[in-house]
C-alpha angles and dihedrals in degrees: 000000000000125000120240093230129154119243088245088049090054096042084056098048095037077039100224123122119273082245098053084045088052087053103057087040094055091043096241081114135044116203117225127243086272106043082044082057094042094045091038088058096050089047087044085232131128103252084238080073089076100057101047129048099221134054079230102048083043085045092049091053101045092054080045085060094040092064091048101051100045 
């Protein structure tokens, strides 16, 4: 489950400023793999969660990932 966390509170832990945070938010940024890992363990979410908008769409394309990968 999500945080309830203020865009302030999530640039400081991810520490990156609120703007660059705005940014990523608003889409005039993209965050790179390792700001989405940084930002994915401060939320407690697997960094697929922010690409799909269900637990079962996120669940489908990991396992997706899985069989390629093995």
């Amino acid at each position: 489950m999500l945080k309830n966390f203020t865009q302030e509170h999530l640039a400081l832990e991810a520490n990156i400023s609120q703007s660059q945070l705005s940014k990523y938010e608003s889409g005039e940024s993209v965050p790179n793999a390792d700001m989405l890992r940084k930002m994915a363990k401060v939320l407690n979410v697997e960094v697929f969660g922010f690409f799909y908008d269900t637990e079962k769409e996120m669940r489908e394309a990991f396992d997706r990932w899985l069989q390629r990968k093995g």
